[in-house]
Backbone as CSV, one residue per row, in Angstrom:
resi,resn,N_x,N_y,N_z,CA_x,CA_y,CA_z,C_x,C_y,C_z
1,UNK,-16.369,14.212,-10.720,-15.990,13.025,-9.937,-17.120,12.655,-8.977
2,UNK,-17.209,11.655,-8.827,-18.340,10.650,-7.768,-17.996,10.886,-6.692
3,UNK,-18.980,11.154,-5.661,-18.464,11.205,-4.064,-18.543,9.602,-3.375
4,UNK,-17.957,9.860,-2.757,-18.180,8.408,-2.041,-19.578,8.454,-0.951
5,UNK,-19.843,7.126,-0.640,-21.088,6.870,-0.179,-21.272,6.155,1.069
6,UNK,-21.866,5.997,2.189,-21.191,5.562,3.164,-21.687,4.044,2.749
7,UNK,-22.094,3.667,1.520,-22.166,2.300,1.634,-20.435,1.737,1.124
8,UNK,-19.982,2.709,0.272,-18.418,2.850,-0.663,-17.742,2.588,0.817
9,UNK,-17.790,3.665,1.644,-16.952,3.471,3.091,-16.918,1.816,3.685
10,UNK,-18.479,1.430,3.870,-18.357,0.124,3.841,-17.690,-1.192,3.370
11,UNK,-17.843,-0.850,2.342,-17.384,-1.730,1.464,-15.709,-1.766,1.544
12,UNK,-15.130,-0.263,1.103,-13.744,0.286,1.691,-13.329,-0.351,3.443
13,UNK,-14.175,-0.462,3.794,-13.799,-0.963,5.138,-13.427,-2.291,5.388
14,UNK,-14.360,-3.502,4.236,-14.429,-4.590,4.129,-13.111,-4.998,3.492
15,UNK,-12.878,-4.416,2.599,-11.341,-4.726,1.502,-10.317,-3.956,2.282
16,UNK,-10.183,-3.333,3.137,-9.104,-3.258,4.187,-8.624,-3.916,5.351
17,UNK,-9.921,-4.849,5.744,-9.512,-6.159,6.751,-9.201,-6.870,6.300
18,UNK,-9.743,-7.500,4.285,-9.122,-8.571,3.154,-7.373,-7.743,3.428
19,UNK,-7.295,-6.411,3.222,-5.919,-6.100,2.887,-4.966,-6.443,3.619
20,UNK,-5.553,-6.708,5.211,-4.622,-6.256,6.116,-4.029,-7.810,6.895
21,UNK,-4.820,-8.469,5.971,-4.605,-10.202,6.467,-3.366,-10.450,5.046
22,UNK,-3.796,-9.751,4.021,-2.180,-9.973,2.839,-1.166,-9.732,3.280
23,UNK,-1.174,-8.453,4.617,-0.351,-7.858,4.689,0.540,-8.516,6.082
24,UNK,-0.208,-9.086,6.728,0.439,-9.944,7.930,0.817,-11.505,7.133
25,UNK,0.245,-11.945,5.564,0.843,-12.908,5.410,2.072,-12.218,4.723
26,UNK,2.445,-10.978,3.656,3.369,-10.474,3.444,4.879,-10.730,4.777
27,UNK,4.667,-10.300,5.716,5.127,-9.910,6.476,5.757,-11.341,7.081
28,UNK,4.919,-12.424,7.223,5.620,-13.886,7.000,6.610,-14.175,5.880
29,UNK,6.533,-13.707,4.925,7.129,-13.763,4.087,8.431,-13.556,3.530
30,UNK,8.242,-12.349,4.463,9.628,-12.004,3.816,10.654,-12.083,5.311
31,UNK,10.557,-12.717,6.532,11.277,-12.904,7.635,12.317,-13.431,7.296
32,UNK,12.423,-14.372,6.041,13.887,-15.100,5.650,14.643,-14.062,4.967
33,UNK,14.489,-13.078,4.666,14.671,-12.182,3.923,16.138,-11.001,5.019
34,UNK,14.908,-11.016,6.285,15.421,-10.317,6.994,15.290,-8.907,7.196
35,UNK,16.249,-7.657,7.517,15.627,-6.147,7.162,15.926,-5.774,5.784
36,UNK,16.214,-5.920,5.206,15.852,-5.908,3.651,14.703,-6.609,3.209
37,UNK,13.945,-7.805,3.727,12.788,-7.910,3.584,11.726,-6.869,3.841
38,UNK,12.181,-6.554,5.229,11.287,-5.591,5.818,11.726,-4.202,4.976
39,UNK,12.044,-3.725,4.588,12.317,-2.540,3.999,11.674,-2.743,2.462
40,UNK,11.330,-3.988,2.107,10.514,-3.957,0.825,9.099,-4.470,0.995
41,UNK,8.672,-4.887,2.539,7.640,-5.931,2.785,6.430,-5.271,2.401
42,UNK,6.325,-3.513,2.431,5.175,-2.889,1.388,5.412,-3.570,-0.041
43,UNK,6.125,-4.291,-0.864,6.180,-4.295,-2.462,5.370,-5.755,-2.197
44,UNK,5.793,-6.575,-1.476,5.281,-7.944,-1.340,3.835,-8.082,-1.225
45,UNK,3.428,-7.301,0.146,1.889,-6.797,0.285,1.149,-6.174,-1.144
46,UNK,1.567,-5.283,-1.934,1.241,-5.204,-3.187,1.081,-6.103,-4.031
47,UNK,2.212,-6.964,-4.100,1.934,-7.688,-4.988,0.861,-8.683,-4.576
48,UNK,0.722,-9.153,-3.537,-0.341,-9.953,-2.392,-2.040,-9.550,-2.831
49,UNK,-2.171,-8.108,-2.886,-3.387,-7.446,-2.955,-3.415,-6.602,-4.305
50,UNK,-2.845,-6.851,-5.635,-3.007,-6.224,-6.253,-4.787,-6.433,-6.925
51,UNK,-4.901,-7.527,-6.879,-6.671,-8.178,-6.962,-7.909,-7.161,-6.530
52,UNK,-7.125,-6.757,-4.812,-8.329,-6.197,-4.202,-7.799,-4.595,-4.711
53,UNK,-6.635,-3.829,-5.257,-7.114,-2.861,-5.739,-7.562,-2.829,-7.101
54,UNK,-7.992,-3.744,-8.211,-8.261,-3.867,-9.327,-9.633,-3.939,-8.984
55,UNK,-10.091,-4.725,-7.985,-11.901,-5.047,-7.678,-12.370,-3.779,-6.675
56,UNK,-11.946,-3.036,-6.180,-12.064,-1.464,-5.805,-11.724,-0.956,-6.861
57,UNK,-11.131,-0.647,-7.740,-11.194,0.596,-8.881,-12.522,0.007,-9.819
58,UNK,-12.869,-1.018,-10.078,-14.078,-1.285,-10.729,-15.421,-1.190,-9.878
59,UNK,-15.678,-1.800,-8.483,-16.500,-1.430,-7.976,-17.187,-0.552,-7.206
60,UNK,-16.155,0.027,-6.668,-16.276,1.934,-6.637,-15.800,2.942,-7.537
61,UNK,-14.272,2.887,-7.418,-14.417,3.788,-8.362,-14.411,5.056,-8.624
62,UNK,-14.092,5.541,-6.860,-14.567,6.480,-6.639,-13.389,7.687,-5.927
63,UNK,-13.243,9.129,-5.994,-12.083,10.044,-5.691,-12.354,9.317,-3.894
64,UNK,-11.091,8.934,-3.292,-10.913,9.566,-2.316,-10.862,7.935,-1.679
65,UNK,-11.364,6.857,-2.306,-11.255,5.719,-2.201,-9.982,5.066,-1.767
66,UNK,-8.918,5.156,-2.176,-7.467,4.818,-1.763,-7.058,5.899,0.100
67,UNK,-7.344,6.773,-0.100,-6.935,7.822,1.075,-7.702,6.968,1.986
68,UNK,-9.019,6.447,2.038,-10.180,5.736,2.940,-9.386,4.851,3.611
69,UNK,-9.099,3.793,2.674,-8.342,2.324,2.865,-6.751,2.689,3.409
70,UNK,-5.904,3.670,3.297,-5.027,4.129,3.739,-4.791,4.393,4.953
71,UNK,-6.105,5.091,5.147,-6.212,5.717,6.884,-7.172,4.477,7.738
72,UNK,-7.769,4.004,6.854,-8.148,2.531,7.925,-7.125,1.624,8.345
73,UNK,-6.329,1.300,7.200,-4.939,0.955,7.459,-3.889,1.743,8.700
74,UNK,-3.747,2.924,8.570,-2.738,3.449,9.347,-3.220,3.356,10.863
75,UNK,-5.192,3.709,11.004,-5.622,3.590,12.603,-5.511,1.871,13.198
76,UNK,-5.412,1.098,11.744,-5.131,-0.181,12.968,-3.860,-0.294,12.940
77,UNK,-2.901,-0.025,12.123,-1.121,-0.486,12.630,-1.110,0.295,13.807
78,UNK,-1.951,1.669,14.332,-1.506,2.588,15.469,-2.020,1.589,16.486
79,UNK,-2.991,1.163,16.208,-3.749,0.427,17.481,-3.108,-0.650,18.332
80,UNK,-1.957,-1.104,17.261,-1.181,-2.273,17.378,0.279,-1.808,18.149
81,UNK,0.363,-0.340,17.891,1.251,0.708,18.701,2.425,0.576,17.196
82,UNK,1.973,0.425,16.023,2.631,0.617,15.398,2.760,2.333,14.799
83,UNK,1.876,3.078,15.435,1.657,4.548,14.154,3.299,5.005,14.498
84,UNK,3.599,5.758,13.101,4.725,6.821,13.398,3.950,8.053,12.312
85,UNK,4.099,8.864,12.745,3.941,10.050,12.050,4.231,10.447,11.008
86,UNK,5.514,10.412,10.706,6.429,10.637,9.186,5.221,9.480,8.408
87,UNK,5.438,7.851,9.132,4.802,7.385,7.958,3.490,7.503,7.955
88,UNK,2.474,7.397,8.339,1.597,8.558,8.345,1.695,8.805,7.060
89,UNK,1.646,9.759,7.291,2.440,11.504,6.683,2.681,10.748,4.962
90,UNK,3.746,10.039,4.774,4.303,9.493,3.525,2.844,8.418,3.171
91,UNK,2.447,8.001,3.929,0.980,6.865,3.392,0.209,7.514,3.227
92,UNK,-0.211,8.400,3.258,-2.014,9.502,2.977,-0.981,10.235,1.660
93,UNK,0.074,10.694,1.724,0.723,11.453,0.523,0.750,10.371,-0.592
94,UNK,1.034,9.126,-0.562,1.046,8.297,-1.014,-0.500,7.930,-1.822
95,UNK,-1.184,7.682,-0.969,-2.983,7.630,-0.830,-3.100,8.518,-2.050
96,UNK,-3.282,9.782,-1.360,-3.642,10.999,-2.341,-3.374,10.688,-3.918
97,UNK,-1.910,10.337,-4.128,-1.408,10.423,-5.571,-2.186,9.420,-6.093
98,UNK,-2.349,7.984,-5.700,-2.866,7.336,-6.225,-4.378,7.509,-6.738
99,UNK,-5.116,7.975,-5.796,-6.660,8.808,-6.662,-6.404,9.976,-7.140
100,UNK,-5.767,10.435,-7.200,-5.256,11.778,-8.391,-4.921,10.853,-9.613
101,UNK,-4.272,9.586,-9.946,-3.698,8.612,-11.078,-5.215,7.979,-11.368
102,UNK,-5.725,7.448,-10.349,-6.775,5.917,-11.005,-8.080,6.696,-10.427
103,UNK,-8.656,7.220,-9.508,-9.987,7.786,-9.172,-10.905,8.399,-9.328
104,UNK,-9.903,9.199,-10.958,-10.696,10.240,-10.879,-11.895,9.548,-12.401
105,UNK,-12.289,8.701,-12.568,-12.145,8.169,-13.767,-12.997,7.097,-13.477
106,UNK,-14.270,6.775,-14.203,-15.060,5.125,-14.174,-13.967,3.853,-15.138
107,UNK,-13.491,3.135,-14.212,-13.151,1.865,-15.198,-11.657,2.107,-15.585
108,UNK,-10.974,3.212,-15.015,-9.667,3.422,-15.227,-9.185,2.227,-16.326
109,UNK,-7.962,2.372,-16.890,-7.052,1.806,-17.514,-6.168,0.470,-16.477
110,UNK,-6.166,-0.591,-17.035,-5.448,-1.415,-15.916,-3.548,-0.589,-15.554
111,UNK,-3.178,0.215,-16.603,-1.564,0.395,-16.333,-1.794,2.195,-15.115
112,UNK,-3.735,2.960,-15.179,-3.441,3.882,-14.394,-3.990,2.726,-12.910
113,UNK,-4.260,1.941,-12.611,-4.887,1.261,-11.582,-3.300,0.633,-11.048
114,UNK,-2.302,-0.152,-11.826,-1.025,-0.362,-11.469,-0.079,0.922,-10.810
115,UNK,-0.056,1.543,-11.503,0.757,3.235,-11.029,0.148,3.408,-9.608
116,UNK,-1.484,3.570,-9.291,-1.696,3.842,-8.515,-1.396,2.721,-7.278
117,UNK,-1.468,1.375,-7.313,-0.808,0.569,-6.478,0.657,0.206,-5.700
118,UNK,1.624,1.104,-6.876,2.827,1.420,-7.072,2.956,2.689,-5.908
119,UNK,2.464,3.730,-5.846,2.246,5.204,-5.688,1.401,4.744,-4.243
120,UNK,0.363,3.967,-3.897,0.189,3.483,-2.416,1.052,2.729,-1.564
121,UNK,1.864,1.953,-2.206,2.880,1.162,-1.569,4.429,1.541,-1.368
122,UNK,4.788,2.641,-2.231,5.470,3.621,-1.739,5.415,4.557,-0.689
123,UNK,4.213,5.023,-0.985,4.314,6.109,0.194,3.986,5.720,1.445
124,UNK,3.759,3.706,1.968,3.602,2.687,3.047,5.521,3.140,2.647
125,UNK,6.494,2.311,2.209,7.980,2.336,2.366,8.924,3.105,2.621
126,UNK,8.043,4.674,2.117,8.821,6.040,2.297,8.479,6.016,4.298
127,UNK,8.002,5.366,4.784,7.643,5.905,5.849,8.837,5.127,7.004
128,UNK,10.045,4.362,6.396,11.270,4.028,6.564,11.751,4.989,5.825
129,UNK,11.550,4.919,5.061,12.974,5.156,4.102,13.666,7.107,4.088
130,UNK,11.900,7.770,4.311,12.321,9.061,4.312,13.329,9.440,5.889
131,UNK,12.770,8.590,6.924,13.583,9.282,8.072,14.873,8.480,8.047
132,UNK,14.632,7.572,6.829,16.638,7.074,7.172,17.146,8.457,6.046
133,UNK,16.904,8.829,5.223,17.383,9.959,4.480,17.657,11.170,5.401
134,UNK,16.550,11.963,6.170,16.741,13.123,6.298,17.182,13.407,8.108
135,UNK,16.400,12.384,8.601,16.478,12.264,9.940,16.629,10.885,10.881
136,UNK,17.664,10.651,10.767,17.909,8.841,11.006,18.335,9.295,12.392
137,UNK,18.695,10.064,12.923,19.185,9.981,14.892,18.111,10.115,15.226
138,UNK,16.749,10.517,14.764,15.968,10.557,15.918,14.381,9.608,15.343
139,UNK,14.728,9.093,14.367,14.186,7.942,13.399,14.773,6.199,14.536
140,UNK,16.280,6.700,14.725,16.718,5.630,15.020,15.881,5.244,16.877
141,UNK,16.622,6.450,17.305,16.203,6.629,18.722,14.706,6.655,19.115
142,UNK,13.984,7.213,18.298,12.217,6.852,18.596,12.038,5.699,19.094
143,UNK,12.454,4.912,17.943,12.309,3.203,17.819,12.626,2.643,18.990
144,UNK,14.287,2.764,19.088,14.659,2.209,19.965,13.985,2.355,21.887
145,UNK,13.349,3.578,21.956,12.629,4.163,22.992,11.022,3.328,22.753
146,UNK,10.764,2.704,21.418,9.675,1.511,22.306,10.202,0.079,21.918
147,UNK,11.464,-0.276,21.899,11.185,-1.218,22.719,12.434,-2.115,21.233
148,UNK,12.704,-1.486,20.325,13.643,-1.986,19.242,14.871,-2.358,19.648
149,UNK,16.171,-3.081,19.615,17.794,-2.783,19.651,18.504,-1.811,19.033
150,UNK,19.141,-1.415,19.324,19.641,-0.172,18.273,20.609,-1.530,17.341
151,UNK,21.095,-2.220,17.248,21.090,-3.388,16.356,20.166,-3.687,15.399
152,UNK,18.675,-3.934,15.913,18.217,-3.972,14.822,17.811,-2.733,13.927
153,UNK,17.703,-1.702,14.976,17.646,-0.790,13.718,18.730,0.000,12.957
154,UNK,19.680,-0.597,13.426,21.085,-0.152,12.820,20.736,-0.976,11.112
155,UNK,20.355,-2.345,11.050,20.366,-2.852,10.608,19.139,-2.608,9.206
156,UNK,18.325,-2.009,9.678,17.266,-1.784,8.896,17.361,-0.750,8.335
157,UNK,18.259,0.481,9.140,18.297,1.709,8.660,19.219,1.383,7.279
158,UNK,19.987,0.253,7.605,20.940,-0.091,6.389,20.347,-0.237,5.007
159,UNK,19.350,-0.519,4.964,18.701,-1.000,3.942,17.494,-0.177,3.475
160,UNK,17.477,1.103,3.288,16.274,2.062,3.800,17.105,3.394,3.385
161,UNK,18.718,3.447,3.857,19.304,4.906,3.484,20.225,4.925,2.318
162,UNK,20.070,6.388,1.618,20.798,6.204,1.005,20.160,6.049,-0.540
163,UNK,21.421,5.212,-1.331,20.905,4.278,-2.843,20.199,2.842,-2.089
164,UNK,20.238,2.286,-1.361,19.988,1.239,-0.889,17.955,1.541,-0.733
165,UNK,17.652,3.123,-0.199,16.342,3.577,-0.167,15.983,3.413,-1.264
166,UNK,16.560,3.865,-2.410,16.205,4.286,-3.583,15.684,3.093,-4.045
167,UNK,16.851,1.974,-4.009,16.487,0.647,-4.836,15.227,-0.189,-4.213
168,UNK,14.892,0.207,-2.926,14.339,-0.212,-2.007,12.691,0.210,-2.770
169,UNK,13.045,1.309,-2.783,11.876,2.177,-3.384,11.226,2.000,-5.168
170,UNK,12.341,1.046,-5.851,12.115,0.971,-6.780,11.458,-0.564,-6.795
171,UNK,11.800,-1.285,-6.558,11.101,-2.846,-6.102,9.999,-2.626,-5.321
172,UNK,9.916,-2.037,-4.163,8.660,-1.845,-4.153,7.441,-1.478,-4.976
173,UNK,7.605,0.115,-5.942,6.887,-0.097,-6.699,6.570,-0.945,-8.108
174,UNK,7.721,-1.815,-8.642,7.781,-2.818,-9.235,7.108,-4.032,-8.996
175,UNK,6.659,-4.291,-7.329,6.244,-5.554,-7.093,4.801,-5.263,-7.026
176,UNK,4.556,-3.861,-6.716,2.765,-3.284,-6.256,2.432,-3.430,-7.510
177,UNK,3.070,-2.650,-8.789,2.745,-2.611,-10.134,2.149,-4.233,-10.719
178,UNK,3.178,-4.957,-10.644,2.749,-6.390,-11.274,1.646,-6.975,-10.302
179,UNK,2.044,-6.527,-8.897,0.780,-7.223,-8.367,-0.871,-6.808,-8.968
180,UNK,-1.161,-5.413,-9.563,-2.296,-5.369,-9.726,-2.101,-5.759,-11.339
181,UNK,-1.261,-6.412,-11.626,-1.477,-7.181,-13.246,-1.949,-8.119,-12.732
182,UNK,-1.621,-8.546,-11.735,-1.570,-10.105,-11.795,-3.448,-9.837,-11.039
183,UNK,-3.373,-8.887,-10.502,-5.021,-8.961,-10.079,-6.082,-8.719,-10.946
184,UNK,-5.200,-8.186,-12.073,-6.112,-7.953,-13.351,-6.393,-8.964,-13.804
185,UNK,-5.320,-9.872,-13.904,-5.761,-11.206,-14.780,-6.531,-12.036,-14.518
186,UNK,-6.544,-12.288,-12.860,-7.097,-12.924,-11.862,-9.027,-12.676,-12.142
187,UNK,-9.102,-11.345,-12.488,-10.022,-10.582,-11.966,-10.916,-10.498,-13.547
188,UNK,-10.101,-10.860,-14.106,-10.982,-10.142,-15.942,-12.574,-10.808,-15.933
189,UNK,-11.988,-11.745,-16.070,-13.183,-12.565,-16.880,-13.803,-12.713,-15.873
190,UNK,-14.038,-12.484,-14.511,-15.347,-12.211,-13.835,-15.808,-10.756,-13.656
191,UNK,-15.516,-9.761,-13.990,-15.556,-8.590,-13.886,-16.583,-8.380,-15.233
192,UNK,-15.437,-8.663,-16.314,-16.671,-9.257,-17.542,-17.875,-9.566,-17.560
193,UNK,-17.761,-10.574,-16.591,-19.200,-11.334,-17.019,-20.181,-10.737,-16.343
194,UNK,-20.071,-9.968,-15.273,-20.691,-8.936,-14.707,-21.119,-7.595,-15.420
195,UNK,-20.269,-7.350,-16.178,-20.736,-6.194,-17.000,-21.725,-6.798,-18.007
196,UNK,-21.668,-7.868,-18.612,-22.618,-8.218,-19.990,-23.622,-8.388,-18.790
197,UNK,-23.604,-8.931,-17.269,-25.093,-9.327,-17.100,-25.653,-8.338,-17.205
198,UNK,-24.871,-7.073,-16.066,-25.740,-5.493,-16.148,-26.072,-5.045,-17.682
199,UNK,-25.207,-4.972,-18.668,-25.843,-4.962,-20.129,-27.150,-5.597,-20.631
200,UNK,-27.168,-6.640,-20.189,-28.334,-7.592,-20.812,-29.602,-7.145,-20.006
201,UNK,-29.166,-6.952,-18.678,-30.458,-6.577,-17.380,-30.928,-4.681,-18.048
């Protein structure tokens, strides 16, 4: 496997500020939705950016690439006073699987590059969904201690525990999946034409 390079970091750095503007228009998105929006608003963001992980698995390419963009991701939601730990915790676990699926590999397969978009945007949703499963009193009460209603998170926990997680969890990776089809398609025929130039050069 290829190490990464601090120009790869760069670049990884660049397609995580592209990511993180999908992810605040995601997040418009699904407000009509409500907390069931929000409890799927990782699948939306997937589907939003499935492009920029199809143009990172071709132009790097590289182990450890997804974990990069993960944790650049997680230090600015903290910055924003969004970090929680669990999710954390569920987004780098998340991270990981996905370059264990698509990283390890030049030019991956477009269905291991989908899995792995699937497998990042989960382990962004598990980071609700696991503390409404195992630990929701003090999941609930964190929240509410900066600054939430216990209303609204009564409300969110609704949609997050349970079969309601599960299904939650399954649309999400359903929407990350098609999103990097749809970035495939987006993405072919210039990706292409890049390879015949390097061929011809």
């Amino acid at each position: 496997m290829k190490k990464l390079k601090i120009k790869d970091v760069i670049m990884i750095a660049l397609l995580s500020a592209l990511y993180m503007i999908f992810y605040m228009i995601s997040m418009v998105v699904i407000m009509p939705l409500g907390p069931f929006g929000h409890a799927i608003s990782c699948g939306i963001c997937g589907f939003f950016t499935g492009s920029i992980f199809f143009f990172m698995s071709r132009k790097i390419g590289k182990f450890g690439q997804f974990m990069v963009m993960q944790a650049i991701s997680m230090i600015l939601f903290s910055m924003v006073g969004a970090g929680y730990l669990p999710w954390v915790i569920t987004s780098m676990v998340g991270a990981l699987l996905s370059d264990l699926v698509a990283s390890r590999e030049s030019n991956p397969p477009v269905y291991k590059v989908a899995i792995a978009s699937g497998l990042f945007h989960v382990g962004q949703a598990w980071g609700a969904i696991v503390p409404s499963w195992f630990f929701v009193d003090s999941y609930r009460q964190e929240w509410i201690s900066r600054g939430q209603t216990e209303e609204a998170m009564n409300a969110m926990i609704k949609y997050t525990e349970g079969v309601m997680g599960v299904i939650a969890t399954v649309i999400v990776f359903a929407l990350s999946v098609g999103g990097a089809y749809l970035g495939y398609l987006i993405l072919r025929k210039h990706l292409e034409k890049k390879d015949d130039m390097a061929i011809a050069a």
